[in-house]
N, C-alpha and C positions, 0 to 999 in steps of 0.2 A: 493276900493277893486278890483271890474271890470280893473281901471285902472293898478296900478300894476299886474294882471295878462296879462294883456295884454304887458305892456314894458315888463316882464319876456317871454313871449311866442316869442315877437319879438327876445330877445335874443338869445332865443334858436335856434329860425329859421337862425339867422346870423351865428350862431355857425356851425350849419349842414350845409350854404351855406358856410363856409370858408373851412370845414373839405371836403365837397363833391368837390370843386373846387382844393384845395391840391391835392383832389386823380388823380382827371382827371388832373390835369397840369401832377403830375406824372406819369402817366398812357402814355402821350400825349411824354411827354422826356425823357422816360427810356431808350433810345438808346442815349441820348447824356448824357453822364455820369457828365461832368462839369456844363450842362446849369441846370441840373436838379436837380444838388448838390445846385447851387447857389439860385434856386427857391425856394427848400427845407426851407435853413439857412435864406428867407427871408423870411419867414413867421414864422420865431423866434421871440418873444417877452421875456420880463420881465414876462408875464401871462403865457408862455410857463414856463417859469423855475418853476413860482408858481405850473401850475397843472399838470407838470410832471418829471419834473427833482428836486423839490424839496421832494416829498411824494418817490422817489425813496432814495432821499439820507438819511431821517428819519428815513426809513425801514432798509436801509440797513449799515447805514455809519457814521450816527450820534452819533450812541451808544460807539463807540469806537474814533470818531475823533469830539469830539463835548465839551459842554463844562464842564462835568466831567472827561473827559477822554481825552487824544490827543494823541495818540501811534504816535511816530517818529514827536510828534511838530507840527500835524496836526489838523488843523479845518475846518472843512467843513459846520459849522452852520451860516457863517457869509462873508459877499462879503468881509470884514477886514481878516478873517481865509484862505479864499479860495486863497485871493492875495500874503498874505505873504509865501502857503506855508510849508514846513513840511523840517525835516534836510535832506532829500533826494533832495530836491529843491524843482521849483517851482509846483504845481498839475496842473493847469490850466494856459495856455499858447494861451490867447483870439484868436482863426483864426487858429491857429495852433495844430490841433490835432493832429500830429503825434511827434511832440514836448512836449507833453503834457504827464505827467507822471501817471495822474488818467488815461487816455485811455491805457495807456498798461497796469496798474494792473489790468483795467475792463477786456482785451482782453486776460486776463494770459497770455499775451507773454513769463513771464518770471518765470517758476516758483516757485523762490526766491521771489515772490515778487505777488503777486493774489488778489483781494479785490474783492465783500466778501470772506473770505479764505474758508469758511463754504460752498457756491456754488455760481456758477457763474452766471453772471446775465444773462436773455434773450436777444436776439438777438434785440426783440425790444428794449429792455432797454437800450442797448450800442449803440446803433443806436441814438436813443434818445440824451444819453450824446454828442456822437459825433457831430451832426446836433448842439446842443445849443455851443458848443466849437467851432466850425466852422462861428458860425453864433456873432460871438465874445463873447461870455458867456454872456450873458445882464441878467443881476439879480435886483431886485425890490428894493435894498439896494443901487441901484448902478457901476459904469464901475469896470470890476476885472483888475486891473493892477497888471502886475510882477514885483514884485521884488528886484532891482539887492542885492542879499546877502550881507551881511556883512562880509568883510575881517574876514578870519579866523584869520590870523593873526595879530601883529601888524609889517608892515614891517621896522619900523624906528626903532623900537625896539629888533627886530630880528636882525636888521643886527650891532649890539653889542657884538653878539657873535664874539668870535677871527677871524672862518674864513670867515665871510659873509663880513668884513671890507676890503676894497683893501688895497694892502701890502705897506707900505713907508719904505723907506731905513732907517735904524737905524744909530745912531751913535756906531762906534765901543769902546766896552769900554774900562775904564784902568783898569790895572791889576798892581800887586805888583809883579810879576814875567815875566816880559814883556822878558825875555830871552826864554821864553818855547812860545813865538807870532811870526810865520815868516809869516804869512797872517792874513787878517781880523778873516776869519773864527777859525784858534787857539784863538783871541782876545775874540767871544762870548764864545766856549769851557774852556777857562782858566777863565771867570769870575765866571760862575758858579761852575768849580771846587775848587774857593779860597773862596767862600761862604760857601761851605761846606768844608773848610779847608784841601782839596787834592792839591795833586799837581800829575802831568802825569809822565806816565812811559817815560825810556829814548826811543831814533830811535830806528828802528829796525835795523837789521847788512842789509849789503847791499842786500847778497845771499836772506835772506828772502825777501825783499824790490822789488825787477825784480825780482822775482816768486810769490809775490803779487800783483803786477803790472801787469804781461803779461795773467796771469788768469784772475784778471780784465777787463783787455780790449779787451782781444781778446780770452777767453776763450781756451787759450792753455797753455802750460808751454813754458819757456826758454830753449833754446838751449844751449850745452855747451858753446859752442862760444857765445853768447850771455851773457852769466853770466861773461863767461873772460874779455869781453872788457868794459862791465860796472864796474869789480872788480878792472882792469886797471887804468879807469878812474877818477882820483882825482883833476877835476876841478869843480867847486861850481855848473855847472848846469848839470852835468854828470845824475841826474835824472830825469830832465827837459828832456835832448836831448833821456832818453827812452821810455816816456811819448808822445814825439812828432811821434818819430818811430813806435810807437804800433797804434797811433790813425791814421798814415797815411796806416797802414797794413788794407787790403784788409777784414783782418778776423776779425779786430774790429766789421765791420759791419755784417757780421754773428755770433755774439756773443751777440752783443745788441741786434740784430732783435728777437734773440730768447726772450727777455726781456721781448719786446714791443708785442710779437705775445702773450705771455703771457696774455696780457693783454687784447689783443683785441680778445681773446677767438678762435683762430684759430686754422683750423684743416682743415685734407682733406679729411672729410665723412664728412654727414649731424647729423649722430648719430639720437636717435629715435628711431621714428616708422621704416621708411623707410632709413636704414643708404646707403642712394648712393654717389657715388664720389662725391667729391668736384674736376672736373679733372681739373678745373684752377686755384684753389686758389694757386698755386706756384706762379702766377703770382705778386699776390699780398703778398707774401713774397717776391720773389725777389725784389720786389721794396721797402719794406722796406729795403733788405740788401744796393740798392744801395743807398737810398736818407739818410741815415744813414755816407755810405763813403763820400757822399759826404758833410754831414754837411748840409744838407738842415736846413733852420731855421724852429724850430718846429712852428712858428707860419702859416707861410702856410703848413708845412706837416699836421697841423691841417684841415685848410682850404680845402686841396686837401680829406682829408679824407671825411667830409662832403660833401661837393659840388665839390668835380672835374669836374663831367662832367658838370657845372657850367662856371666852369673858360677856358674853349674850346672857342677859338676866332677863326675871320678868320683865322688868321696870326698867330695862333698857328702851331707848328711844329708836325711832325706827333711823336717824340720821346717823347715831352711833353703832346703830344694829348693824349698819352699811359701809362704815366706816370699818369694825371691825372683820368684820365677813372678807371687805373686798383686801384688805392685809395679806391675808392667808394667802392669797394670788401667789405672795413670793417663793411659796412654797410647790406653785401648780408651774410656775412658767417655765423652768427648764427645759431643755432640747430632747426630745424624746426617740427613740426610735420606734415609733408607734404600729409598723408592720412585722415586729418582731413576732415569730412563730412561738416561740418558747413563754410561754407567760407566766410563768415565775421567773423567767431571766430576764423578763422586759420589767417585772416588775422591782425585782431587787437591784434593776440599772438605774431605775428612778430613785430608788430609796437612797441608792450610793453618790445619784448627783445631786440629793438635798442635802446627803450629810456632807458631802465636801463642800459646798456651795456655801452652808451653815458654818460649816468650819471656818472657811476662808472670811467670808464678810464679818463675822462678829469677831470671832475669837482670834484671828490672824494664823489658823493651824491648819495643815493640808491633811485632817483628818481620813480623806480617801484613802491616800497612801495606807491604811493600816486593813485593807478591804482582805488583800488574799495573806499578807504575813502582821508579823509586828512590824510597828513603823521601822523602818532602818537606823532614824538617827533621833527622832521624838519621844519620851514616854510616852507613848500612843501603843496599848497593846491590841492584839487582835479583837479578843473579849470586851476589850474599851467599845472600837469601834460597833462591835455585834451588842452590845448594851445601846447604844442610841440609834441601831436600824432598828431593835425593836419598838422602841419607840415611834417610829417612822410603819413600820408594819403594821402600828396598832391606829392607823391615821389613812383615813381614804383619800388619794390623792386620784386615782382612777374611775372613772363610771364604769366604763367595762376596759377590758385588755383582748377584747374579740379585734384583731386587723378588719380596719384601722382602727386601733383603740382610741378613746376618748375619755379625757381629762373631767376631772371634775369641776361642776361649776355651782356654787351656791345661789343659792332665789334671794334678791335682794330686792322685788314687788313691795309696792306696800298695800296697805290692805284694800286700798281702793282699786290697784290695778287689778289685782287679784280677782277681785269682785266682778270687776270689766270682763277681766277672762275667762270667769265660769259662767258669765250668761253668754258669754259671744260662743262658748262651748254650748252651751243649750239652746242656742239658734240654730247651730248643727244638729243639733239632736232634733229639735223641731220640725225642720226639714226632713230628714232620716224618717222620722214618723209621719209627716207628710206623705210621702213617699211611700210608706208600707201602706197608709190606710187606704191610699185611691188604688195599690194594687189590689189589695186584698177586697174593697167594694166593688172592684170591676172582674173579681173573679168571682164574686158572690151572685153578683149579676147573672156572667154567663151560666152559671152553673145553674142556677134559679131557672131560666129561660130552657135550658134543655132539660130541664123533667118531666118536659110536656112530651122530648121523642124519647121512647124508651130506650130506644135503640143506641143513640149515640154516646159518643168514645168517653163525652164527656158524665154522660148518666151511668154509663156501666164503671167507671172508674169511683164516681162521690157512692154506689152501695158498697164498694171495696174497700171506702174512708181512706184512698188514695188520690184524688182527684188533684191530678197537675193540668194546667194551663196556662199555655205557652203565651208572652205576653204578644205574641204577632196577631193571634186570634182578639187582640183588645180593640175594641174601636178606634179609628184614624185619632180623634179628638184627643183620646186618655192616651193614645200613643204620643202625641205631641203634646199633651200636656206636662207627661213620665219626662219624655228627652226636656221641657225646658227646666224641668226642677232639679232632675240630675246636673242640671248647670249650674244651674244656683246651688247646688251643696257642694259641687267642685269649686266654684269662683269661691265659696265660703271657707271651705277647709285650707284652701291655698291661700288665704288669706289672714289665718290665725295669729292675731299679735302675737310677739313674741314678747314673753314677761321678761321683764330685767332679773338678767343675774350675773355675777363675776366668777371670775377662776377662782379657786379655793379648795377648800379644803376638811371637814369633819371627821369624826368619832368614830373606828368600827370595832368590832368585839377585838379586847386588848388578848396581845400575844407576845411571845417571851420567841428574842430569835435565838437563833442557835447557828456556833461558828460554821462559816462558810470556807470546808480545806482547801485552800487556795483559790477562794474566793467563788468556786460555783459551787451553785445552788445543789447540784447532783452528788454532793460528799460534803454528810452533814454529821457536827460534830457535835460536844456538848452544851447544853442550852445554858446561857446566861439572862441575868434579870436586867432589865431595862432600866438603863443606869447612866453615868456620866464616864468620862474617864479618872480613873483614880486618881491618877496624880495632882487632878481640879478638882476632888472632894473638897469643901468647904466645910471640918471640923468634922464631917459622917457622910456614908452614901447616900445617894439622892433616894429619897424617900417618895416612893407611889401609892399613893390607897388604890386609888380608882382611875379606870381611863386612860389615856394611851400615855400618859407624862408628857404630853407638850407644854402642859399651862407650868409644871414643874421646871423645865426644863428649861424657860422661860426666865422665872424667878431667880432659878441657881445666875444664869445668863448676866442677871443685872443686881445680882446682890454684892453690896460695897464693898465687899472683902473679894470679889471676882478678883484675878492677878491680870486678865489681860480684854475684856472687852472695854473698860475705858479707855484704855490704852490705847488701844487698836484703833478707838474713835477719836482720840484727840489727836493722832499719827496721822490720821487721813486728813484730818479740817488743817492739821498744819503743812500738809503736803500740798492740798488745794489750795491754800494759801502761799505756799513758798516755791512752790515744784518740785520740791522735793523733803521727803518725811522726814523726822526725827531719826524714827528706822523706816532705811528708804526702800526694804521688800515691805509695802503695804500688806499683801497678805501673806506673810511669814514673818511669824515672831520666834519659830523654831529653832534648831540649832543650825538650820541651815542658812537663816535668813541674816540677816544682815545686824548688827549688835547696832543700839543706839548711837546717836554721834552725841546726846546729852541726854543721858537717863534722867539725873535729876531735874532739867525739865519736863523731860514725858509723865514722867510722876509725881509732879506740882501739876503740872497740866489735867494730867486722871483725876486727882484727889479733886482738880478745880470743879470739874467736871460734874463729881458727882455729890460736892455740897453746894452748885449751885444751882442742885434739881435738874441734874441732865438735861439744862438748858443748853441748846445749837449757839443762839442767838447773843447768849452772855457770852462765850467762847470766841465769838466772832471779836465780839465788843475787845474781849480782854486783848486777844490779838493782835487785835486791830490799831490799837491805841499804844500799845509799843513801839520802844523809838526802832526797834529790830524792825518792824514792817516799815516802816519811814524812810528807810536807809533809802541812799540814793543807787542805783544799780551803776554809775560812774565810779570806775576805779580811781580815778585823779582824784578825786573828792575824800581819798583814805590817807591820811598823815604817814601811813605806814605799809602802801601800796605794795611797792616791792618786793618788800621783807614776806606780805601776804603771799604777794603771788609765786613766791620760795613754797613757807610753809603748807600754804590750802590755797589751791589754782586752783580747785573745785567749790571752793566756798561751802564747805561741809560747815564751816563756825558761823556762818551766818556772820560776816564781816561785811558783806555791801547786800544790795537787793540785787537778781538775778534780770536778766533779760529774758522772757519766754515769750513763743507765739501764741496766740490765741486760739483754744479748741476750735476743729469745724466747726463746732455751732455756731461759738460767737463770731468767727467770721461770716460767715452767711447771715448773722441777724445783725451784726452791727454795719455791714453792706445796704441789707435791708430800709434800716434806721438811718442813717445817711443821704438815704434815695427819697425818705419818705414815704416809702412804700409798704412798711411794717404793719401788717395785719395782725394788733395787741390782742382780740380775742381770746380767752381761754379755755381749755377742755376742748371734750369729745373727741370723736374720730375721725380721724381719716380715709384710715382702709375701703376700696375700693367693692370688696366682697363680704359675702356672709359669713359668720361665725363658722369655724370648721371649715369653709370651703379652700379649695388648693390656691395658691400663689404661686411658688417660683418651683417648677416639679421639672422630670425629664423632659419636659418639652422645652426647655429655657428659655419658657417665656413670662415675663412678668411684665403686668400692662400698671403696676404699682405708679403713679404720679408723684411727682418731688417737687410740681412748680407752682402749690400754697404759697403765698406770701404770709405765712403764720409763723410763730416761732420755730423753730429748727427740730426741738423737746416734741412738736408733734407733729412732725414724720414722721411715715410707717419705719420702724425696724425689721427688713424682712434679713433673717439670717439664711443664709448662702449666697445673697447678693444683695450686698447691703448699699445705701446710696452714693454713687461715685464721688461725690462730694465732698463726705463725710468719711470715706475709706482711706481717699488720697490722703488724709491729712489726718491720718490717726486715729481715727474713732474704733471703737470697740465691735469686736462682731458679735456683743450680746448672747455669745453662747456659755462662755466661762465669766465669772467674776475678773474685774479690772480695775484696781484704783489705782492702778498707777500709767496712763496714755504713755506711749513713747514721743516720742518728737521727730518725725524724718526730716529731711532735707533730699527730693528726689528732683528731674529736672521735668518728670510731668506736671509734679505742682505748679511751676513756672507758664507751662503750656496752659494749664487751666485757665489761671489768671491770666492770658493774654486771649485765651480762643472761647473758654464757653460763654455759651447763651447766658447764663444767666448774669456772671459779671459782664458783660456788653450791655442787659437790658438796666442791671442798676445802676451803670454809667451813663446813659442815654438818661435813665430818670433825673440823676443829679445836675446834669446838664441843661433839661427842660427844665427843672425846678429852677435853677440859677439863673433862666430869662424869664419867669413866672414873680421869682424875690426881688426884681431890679430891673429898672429901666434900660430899654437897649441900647441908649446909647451911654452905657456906660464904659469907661476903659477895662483896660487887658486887667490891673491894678488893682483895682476895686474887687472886680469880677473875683479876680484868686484869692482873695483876702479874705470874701465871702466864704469862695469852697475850699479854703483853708481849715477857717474856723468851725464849720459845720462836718469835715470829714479826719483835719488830726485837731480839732480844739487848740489851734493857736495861730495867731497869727502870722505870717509869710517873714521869713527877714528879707533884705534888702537882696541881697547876693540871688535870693529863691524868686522874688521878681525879675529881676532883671533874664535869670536863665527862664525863667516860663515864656516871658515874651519874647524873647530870642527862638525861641521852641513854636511859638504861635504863628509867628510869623513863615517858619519854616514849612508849618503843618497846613497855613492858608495858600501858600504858593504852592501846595505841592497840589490840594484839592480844585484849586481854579487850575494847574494843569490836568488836574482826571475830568474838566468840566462839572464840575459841580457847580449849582445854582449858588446866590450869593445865602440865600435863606436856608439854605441844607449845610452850607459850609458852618456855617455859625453852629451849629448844630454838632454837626459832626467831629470839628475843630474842640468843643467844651465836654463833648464826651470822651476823646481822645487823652483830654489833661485829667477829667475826672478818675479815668481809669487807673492811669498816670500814680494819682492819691488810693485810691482805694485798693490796690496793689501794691503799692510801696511797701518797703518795713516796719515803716512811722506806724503806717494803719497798721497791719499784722498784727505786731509784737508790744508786750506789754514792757515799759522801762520800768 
């Protein structure tokens, strides 16, 4: 008995000498925070977690994560429960507490997410956890290892679905009516129309054919002379040689760009909180208008988008240096919320609007969706997603994130501006030095001049080697000399050129993210490598050496075996093309998105795509020249009308050509062009204010102008109040990607076209121009024939005379009774009919 009391007494004395030397080693290195952390964690045991970290987790943790109960797949009763983990991920993360998902619900960083939720534990207690998870979690069952989860997915399986497969060229099939085949593409359209026992309406007439063609591609109408010489033209490739004309027109490319800006959710405000310029993003529309003319192949315009300033060599040219730099913009333009206090949540709200913005445009996948869970219905796992934020984390897209934060912009000077700048900087400094030396000789002076009185303030302060003097005491002269220089360095400073640069984007020290529990930043889980999503591995994961993996990321993007960025791209050119896609959710090729209506076109179309050098312009070509785009959009013209309009009254088979209206833009610019009034210029800006400064903010005012006669492509896009013009009638509000416009039919649009200014003044214009083109005294007859031809390209028939002049006659009685002059009448009476035309549906809507 003696004896056991005694080995017990010695224990106890061991106990109080290990606990009183703990305190003092602490006591001894609480100024060195690491030596003291490490002394701490080593005097962790297995007997640690037993009598203190265990009776904490009993009390507080077990009841709920133990082994009746495991809320979110948690156990915390067993070194087996602790290691695996809960559906949030891992809880303990052995050395790594700040990795570790139980230390932030103890710390309620996040408060989504708190344990106990009922109240929070002691400071010792967290302390406590933290010190044993530091100290590697040593538990008496055994080492807690992580992990690595189980594929949410199965990836071999997943990529069964249509689009997750890379596209192979089909064979083109036969058909029983191989007379209605002039290219492959009629060959898919004609089979499944003879499946369902249709057959396609006839061509269209020519006049419709080049007025659906020059809208197409260049977002304008035909000229009369242009419709003459194609009507002319009765050689087999007479449609080919206007196909070729359009695509080498200047204006193709500002017609497409508007397509593509669509897409990439562009605009020149930030919109938001804080809606301030965007005052360079023209930069990066112009360069989509040019690398568009030019045919650049989209698989580096891809490239250039992600990584431009990536692909900067020495022996880059400073044109291409500018080129690629101002790319990157696509990645800086998103809508920001730039007053956000939290700046890692402002910052990882950006990283989430490029990755879904990325997602959406190229690949057709609403990769966002996987921010706070796994996707719901996608292979898209959480870890997918946190692999390509960090990619994005490893990439400066911010200058600073101080409210109001500021986006980054790249210097795209060349070296002569540059040059300009650093003397125009040393004429300020010149000045500056100016400035100090007349003060500093006029205080030399006075000081000089009193060493003659012993006595004064100024003599007894220069033997203390103290000597201030006040510049009032300086002569009248050098006082007005001081005030006009200080002018001139103010006039100077406020007048510092400002070097050319574009939105963009570079390189910062690479970083590996790590899962965000439910999507905030404040419950942070286990770090993944910056990567792709598995299920779009291309044969291995995407490989990093160096640098953030955009240039990588890039490459995967456009490599031939991709399953769905061709895709994606020949879906839009044929949507733009038709009204409607292949697959008609443009950005969703997921399993929520809408299945092909003809795979194996879309995948003759891809394969097209990308052997013929991810050429735009050959795509156009191939399109183009199919009897499928030809078709007449008149149902009478189909042998088999009826039967169609049973089977597809949506015209999913592409059995006639659709009837559509023309985007806002090109009404406004084919108004424009009509009136004569078209200001063709191309580039720069418009915006009214400086780079960064406010536009449309709580004061809801914006003094933004819309009444350039320039192409429509360069008006300002301010987001949260975008141009009334452009709104009514379906334009995008440049905050989210869009490639697919809706169509409204409201009865304001009606009101537009009879009330605003601006169709009034392009009526009035076509009207004067029609007594400008022709003698006065010409008839009613004549007259409309002209502004027939010049506003729908064709001539009047019989029955459209006869009701105009019946119409003229009524609109001149009615003006000689409002008293109107006979010289205002004529006037008034041809803007009246003009409007008449350029309001109509003829104009509007493409046949």
């Amino acid at each position: 008995m003696n004896q056991c009391m005694c080995i017990a007494n010695l224990q106890r004395l061991q106990y109080f000498f290990v606990k009183a030397t703990f305190v003092a080693v602490t006591i001894l290195c609480c100024g060195r925070g690491g030596v003291c952390q490490e002394l701490k964690t080593s005097l962790v045991t297995p007997a640690f977690f037993s009598e203190t970290i265990s009776p904490l987790l009993e009390k507080h943790c077990i009841g709920c994560h133990g082994p009746e109960e495991q809320e979110g797949g948690l156990r915390l009763d067993s070194v087996t429960g602790i290691s695996t983990g809960g559906k949030s991920g891992s809880a303990v993360v052995p050395g790594a507490v700040d990795e570790s998902l139980l230390m932030s619900a103890l710390q309620y960083m996040d408060e989504a997410l708190q344990m106990p939720p009922e109240e929070k534990l002691s400071s010792e207690a967290i302390e406590a956890f933290s010190q044993w998870i530091q100290a590697g979690a040593p538990h008496p069952e055994g080492r807690v290892v992580v992990h690595s989860p189980p594929p949410v997915f199965d990836p071999v399986e997943s990529r069964k679905f249509w689009s997750l497969t890379p596209p192979v060229r089909p064979h083109i099939p036969h058909v029983l009516h191989p007379e209605f085949v002039v290219s492959p593409i009629d060959g898919f359209i004609e089979s499944q129309l003879e499946a369902k026992g249709l057959l396609p309406a006839a061509v269209a007439d020519k006049t419709t054919l080049i007025r659906r063609a020059t809208f197409g591609l260049t977002g304008l109408p035909p000229t009369p002379d242009e419709i003459d010489r194609f009507l002319a033209d009765d050689s087999p490739n007479a449609f080919e040689k206007v196909i070729d004309r359009l695509l080498s027109s200047p204006h193709y490319g500002e017609h497409w760009a508007r397509h593509w800006l669509d897409v990439v959710r562009y605009a020149d405000s930030n919109g938001l909180d804080e809606n301030i310029a965007h005052g360079n993003a023209w930069r990066y529309r112009d360069y989509v208008i040019e690398s568009l003319n030019a045919d650049k192949p989209f698989d580096q315009f891809v490239k250039e988008h992600l990584a431009g300033d990536l692909l900067v060599g020495p022996d880059t040219s400073q044109s291409k240096k500018i080129e690629f730099l101002t790319a990157t913009g696509f990645l800086t333009m998103g809508p920001k919320v730039l007053a956000e206090g939290d700046q890692t949540k402002m910052l990882m709200d950006i990283i989430d609007e490029q990755i879904d913005t990325t997602g959406r445009a190229f690949l057709g996948l609403s990769l966002g969706c996987a921010r706070c869970h796994d996707h719901k219905f996608d292979p898209i796992s959480q870890a997918d997603y946190y692999s390509i934020a960090g990619i994005f984390q490893s990439t400066e897209t911010m200058e600073s994130l101080v409210r109001i934060a500021k986006w980054h912009e790249n210097s795209i000077a060349s070296p002569e501006e540059q040059e300009s700048h650093r003397q125009y900087l040393l004429t300020i400094d010149t000045k500056k030095t100016e400035i100090e030396n007349l003060i500093k000789h006029s205080q030399e002076e006075i000081t000089h001049a009193s060493t003659a009185l012993p006595n004064s303030t100024e003599s007894r302060g220069n033997e203390k080697g103290s000597a201030v003097i006040s510049e009032e005491k300086f002569p009248e002269n050098v006082r007005t000399q001081l005030s006009q220089l200080r002018e001139e360095q103010k006039a100077l400073e406020g007048a510092v050129p400002q070097m050319a640069s574009a939105m963009g984007v570079q390189e910062k020290s690479s970083q590996e993210s790590r899962i965000h529990i439910r999507g905030s930043h404040l419950s942070l889980g286990r770090r993944v490598s910056r990567g792709i999503p598995a299920v779009l591995e291309i044969d291995s994961p995407l490989s990093i050496a160096a640098g953030s993996g955009r240039k990588e990321l890039a490459e995967w993007m456009v490599h031939p075996r991709h399953p769905l960025t061709s895709r994606v791209l020949v879906n839009r050119l044929w949507r733009w093309h038709f009204g409607r896609g292949i697959v008609a959710t443009t950005e969703n090729f997921g399993i929520l998105g809408e299945k092909p209506s003809n795979q194996p076109l879309l995948d003759w179309l891809a394969v097209e795509l990308i052997e013929s050098g991810y050429s735009l312009k050959k795509m156009h070509r191939a399109i183009m020249l199919s009897r499928t785009y030809q078709l007449s959009s008149d149902p009478q013209t189909c042998a088999t009308k009826e039967q169609a309009a049973q089977v597809d009254p949506g015209n999913i088979l592409r059995w006639r050509s659709d009837v559509r209206r023309l985007p806002s833009e090109s009404i406004r610019d084919a108004m424009l062009v009509v009136s004569g009034t078209l200001d063709r210029s191309m580039g720069g800006t418009l915006l009214h204010v400086a780079n960064r400064a406010f536009l449309f903010d709580h004061t809801s005012k914006d003094e933004t102008r819309y009444d350039s006669l320039r192409r429509s492509i360069y008006l300002p896009v301010i987001r949260n109040h975008i141009h009334d013009a452009f709104w009514l009638f379906d334009s995008t509000d440049g905050a989210v990607p869009n490639g697919d416009r809706g169509t409204s039919t409201v009865a304001s649009q009606a009101l537009y076209m009879l009330n605003s200014d601006f169709v009034m003044q392009v009526s009035k214009a076509i009207a004067e121009s029609l007594f400008v083109d022709s003698p006065v005294n010409l008839d009613t007859d004549v007259r409309t024939t002209i502004a027939f031809r010049r506003i729908l390209g064709r001539t009047p028939a019989e029955c459209e005379l006869v009701l105009i002049k019946k119409s003229a006659e009524k609109i001149e009685m009615q003006l000689q009774m409002d008293g109107i002059p006979q010289a205002e009448r004529d006037l008034s009476l041809w803007t009246v009919l003009s409007q008449t035309l350029v309001t109509g549906n003829e104009f509007l809507f493409i046949r």
